[in-house]
MARMI-889239 format. One record per atom (N, C-alpha, C): residue number from 1; residue in three letters; atom name; x, y, z. Coordinates in pm, whole numbers, plus 50000, padded with zeros to 5 digits. Each point is the difference from the previous one (the first is absolute). Layout:
BEGIN
<site n="NUM" res="ALA" atom="CA" u="X" v="Y" w="Z"/>
...
***
This chain:
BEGIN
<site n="1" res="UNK" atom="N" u="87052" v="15070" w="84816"/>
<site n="1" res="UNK" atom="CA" u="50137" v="50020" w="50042"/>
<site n="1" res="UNK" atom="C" u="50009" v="50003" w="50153"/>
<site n="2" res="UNK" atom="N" u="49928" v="50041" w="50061"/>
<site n="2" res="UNK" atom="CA" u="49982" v="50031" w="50115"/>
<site n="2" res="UNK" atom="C" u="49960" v="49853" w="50107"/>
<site n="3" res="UNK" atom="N" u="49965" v="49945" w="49935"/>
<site n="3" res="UNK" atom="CA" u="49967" v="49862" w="50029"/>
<site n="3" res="UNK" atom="C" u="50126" v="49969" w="50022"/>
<site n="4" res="UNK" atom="N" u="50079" v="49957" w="49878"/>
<site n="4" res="UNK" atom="CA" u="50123" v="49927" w="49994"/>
<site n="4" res="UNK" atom="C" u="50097" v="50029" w="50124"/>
<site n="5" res="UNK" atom="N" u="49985" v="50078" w="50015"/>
<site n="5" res="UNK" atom="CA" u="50088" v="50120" w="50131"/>
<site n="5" res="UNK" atom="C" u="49917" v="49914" w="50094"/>
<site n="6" res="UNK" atom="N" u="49897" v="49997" w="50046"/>
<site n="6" res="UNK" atom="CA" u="49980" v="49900" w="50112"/>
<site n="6" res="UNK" atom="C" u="49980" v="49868" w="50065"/>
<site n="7" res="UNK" atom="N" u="50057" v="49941" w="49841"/>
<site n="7" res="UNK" atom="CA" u="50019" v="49832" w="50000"/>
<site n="7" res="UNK" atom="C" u="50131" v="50009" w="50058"/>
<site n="8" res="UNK" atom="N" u="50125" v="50101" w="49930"/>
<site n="8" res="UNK" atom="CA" u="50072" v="49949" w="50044"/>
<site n="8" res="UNK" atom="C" u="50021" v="50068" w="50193"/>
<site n="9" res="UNK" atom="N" u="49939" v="50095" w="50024"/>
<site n="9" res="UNK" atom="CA" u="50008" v="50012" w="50151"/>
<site n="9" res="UNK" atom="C" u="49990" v="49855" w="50051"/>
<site n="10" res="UNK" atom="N" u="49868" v="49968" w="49962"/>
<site n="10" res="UNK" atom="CA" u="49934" v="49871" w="50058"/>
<site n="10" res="UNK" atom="C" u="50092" v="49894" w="49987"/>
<site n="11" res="UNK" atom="N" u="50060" v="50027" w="49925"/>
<site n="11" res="UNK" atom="CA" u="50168" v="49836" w="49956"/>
<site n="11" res="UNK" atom="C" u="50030" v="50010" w="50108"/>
<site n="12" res="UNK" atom="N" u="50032" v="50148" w="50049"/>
<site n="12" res="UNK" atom="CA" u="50151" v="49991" w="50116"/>
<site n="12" res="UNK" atom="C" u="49953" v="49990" w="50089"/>
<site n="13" res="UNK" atom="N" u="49833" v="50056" w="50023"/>
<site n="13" res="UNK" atom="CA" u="49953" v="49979" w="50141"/>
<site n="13" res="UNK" atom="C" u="50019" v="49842" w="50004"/>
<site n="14" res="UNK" atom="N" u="49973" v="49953" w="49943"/>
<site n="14" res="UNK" atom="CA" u="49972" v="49798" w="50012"/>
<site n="14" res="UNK" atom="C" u="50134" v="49977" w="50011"/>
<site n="15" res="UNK" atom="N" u="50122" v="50007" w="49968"/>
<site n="15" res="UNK" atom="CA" u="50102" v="49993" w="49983"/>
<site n="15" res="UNK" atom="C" u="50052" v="50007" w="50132"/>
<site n="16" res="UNK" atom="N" u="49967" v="50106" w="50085"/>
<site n="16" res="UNK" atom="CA" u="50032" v="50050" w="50091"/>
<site n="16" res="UNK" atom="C" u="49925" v="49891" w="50119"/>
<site n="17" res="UNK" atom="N" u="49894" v="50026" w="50041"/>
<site n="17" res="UNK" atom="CA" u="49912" v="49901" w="50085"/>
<site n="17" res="UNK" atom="C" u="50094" v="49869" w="50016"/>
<site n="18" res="UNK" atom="N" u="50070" v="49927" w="49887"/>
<site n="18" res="UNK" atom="CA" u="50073" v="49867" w="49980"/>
<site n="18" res="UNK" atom="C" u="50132" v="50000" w="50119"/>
<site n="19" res="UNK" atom="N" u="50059" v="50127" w="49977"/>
<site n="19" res="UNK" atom="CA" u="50102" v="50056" w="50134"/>
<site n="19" res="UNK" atom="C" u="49970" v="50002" w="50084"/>
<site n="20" res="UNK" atom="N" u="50075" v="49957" w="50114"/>
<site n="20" res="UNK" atom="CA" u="50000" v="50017" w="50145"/>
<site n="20" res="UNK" atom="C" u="49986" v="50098" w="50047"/>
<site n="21" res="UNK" atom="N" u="49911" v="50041" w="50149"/>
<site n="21" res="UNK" atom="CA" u="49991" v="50127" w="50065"/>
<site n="21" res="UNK" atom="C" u="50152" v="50071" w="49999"/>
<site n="22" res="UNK" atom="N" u="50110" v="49886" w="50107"/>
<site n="22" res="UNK" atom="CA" u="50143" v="50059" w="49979"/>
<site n="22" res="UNK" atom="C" u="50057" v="50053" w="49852"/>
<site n="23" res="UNK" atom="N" u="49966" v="49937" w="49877"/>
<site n="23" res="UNK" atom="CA" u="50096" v="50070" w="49885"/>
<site n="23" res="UNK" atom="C" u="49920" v="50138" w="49968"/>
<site n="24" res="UNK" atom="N" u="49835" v="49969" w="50034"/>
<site n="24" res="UNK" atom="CA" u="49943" v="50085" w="49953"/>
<site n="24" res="UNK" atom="C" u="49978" v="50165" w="50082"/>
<site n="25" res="UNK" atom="N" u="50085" v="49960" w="50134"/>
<site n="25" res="UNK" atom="CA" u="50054" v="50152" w="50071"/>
<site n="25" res="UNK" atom="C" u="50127" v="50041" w="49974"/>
<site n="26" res="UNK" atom="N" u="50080" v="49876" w="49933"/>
<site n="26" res="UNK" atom="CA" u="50135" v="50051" w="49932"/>
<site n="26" res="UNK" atom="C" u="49964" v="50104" w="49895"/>
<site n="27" res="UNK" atom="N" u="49942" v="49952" w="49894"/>
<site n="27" res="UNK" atom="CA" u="49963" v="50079" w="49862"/>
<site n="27" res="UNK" atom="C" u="49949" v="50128" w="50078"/>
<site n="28" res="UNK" atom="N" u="49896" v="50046" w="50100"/>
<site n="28" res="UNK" atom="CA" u="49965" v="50092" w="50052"/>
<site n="28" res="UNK" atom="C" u="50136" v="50102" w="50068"/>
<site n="29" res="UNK" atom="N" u="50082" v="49924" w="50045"/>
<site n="29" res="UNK" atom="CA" u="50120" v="50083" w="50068"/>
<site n="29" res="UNK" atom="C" u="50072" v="50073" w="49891"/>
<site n="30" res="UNK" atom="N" u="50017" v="49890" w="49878"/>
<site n="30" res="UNK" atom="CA" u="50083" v="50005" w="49915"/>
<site n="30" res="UNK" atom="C" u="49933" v="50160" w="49941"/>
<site n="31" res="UNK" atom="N" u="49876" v="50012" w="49903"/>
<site n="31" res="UNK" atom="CA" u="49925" v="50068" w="49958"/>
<site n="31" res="UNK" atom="C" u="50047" v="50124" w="50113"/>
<site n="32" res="UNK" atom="N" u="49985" v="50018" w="50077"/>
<site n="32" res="UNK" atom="CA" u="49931" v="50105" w="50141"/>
<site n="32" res="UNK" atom="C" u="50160" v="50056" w="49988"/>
<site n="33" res="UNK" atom="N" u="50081" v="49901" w="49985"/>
<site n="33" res="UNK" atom="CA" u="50122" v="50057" w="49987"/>
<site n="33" res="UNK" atom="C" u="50057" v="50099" w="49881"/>
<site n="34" res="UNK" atom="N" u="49988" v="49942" w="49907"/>
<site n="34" res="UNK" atom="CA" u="49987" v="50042" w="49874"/>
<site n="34" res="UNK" atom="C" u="49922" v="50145" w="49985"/>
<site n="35" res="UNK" atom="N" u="49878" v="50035" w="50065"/>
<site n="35" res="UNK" atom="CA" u="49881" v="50067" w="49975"/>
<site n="35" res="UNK" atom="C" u="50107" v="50138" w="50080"/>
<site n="36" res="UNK" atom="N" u="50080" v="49962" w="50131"/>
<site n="36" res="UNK" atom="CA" u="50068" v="50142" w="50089"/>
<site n="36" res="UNK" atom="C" u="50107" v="50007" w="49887"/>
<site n="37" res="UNK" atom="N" u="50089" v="49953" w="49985"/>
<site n="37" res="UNK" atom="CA" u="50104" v="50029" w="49900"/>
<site n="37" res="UNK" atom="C" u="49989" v="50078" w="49893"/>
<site n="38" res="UNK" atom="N" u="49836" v="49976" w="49862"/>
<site n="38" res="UNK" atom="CA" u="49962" v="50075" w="49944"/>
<site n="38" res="UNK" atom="C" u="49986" v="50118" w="50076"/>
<site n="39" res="UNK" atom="N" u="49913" v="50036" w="50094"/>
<site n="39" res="UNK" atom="CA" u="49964" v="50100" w="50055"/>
<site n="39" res="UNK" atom="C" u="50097" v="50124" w="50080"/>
<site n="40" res="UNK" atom="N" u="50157" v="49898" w="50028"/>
<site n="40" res="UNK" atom="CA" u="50060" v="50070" w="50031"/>
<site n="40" res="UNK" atom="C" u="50142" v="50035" w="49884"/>
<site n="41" res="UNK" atom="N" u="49968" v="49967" w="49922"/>
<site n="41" res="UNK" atom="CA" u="50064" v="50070" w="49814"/>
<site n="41" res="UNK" atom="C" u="50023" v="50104" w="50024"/>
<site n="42" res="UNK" atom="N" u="49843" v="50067" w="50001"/>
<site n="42" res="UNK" atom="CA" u="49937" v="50142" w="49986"/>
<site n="42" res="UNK" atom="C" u="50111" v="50081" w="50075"/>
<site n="43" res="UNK" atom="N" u="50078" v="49949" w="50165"/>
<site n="43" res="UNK" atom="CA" u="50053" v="50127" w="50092"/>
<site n="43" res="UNK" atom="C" u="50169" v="49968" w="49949"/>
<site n="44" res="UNK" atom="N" u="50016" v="49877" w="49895"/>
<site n="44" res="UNK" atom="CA" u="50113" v="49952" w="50018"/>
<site n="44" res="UNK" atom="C" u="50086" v="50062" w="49850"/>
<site n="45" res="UNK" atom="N" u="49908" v="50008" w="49929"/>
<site n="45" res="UNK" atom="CA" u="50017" v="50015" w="49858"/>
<site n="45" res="UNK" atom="C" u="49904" v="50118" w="49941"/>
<site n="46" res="UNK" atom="N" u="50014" v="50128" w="50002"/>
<site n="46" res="UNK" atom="CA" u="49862" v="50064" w="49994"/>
<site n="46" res="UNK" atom="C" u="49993" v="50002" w="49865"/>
<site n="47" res="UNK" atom="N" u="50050" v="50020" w="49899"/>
<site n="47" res="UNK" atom="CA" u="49964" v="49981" w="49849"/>
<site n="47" res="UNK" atom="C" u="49954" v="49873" w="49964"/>
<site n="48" res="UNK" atom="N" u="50077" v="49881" w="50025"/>
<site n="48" res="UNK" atom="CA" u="49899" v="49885" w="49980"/>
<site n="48" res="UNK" atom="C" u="49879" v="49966" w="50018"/>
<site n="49" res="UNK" atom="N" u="50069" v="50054" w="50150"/>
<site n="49" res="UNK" atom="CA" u="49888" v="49922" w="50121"/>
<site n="49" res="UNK" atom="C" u="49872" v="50042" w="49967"/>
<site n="50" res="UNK" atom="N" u="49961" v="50127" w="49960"/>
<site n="50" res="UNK" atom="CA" u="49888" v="50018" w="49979"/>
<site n="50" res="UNK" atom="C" u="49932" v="49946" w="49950"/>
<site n="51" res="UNK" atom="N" u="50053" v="49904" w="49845"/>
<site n="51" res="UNK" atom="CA" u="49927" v="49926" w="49930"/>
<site n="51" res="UNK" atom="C" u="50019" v="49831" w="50048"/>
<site n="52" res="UNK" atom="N" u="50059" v="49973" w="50073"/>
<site n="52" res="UNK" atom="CA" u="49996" v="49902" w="50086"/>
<site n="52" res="UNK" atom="C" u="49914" v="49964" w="50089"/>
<site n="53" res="UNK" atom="N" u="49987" v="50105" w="50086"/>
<site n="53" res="UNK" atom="CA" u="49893" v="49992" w="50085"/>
<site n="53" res="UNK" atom="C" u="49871" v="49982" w="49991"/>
<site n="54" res="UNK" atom="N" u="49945" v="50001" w="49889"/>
<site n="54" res="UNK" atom="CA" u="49886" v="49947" w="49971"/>
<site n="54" res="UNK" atom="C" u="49965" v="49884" w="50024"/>
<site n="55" res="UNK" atom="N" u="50126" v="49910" w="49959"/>
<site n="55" res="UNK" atom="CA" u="49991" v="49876" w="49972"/>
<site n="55" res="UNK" atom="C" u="49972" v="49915" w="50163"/>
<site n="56" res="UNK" atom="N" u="50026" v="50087" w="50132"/>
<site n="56" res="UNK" atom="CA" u="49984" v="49959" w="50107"/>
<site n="56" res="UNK" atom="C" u="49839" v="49919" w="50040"/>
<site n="57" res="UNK" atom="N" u="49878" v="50063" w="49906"/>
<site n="57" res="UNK" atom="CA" u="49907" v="49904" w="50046"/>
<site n="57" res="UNK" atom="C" u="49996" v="49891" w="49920"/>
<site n="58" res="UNK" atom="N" u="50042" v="49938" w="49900"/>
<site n="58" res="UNK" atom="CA" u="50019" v="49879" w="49890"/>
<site n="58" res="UNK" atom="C" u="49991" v="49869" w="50119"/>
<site n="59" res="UNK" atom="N" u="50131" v="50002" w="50071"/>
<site n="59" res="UNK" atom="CA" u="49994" v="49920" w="50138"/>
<site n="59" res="UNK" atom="C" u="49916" v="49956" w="50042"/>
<site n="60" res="UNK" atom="N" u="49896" v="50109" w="50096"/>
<site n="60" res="UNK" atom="CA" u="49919" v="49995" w="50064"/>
<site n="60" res="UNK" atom="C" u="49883" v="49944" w="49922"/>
<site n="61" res="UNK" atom="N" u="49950" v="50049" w="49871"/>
<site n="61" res="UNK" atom="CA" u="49927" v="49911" w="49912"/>
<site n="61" res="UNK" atom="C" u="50025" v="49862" w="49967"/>
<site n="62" res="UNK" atom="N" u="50081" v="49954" w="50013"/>
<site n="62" res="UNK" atom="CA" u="50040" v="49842" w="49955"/>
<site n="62" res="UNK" atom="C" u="49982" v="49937" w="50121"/>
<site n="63" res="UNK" atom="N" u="50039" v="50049" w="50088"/>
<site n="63" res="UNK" atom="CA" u="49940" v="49916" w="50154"/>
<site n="63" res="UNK" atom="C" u="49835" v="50017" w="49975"/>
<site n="64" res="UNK" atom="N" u="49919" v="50116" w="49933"/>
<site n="64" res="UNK" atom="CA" u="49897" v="50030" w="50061"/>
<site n="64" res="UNK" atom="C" u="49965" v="49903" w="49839"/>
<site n="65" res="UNK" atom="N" u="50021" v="49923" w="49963"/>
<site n="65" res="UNK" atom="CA" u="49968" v="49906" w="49946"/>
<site n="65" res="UNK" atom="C" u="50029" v="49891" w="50007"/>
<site n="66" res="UNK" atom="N" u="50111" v="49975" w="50102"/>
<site n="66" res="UNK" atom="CA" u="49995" v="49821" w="50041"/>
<site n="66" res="UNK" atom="C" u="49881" v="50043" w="50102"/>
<site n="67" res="UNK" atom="N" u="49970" v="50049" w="50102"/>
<site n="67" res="UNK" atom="CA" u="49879" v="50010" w="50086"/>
<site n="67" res="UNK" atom="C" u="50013" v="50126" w="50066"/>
<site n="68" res="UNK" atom="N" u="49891" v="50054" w="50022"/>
<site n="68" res="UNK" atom="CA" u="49938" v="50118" w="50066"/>
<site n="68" res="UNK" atom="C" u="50049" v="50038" w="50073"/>
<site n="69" res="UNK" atom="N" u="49988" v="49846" w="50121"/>
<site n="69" res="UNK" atom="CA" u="50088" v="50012" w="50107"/>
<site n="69" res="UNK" atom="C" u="50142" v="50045" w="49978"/>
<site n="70" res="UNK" atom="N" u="50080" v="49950" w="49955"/>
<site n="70" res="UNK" atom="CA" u="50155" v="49983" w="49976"/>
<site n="70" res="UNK" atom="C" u="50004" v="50163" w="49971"/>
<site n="71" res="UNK" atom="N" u="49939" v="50043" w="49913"/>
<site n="71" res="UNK" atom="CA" u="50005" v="50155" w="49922"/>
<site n="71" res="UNK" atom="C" u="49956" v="50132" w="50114"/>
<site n="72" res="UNK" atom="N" u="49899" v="49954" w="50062"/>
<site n="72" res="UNK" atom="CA" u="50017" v="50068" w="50156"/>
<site n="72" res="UNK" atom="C" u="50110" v="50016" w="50052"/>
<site n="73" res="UNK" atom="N" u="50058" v="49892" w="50045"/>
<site n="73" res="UNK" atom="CA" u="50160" v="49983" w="50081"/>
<site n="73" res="UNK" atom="C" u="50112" v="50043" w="49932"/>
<site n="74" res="UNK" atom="N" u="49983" v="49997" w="49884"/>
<site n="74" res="UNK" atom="CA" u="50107" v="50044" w="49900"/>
<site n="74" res="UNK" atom="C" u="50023" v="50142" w="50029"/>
<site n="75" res="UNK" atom="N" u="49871" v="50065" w="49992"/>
<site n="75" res="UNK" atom="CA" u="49976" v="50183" w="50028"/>
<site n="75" res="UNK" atom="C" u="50062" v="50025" w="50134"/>
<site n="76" res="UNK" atom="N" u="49933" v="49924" w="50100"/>
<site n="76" res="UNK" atom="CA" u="50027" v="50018" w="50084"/>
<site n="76" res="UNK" atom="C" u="50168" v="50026" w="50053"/>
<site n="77" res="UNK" atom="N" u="50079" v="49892" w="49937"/>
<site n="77" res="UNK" atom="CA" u="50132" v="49953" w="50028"/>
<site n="77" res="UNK" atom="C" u="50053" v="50135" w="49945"/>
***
């Protein structure tokens, strides 16, 4: 099972590589964007948000699976 889970990482990593540096810092903005919004649920919505906010590193993982790099910058952003 655990396998299967990293074929398909490996899809999107390949998937990804096929994209341009430019789309592929869009998807990073996009994500990075996405990742503060979750994170800022939590001060905006406090009954939700709490269970929302989890969801703030999901983002940062999907960059940190088109590349390492990208998933660095993602955190960073």
């Amino acid at each position: 099972m655990g396998y299967r889970i990293f074929e398909n990482a490996l899809s999107i990593h390949e998937k990804c590589n096929n994209l341009s540096y430019t789309n592929r810092l869009v998807l990073v903005a996009i994500f990075s964007g996405l990742a503060a919004v979750f994170q800022s649920v939590g001060a905006l919505f406090p009954g939700i948000g709490y269970f929302v906010s989890p969801l703030a590193t999901a983002p940062i993982i999907f960059c940190s699976i088109f590349s390492v790099r990208l998933g660095f910058l993602s955190y960073l952003l």
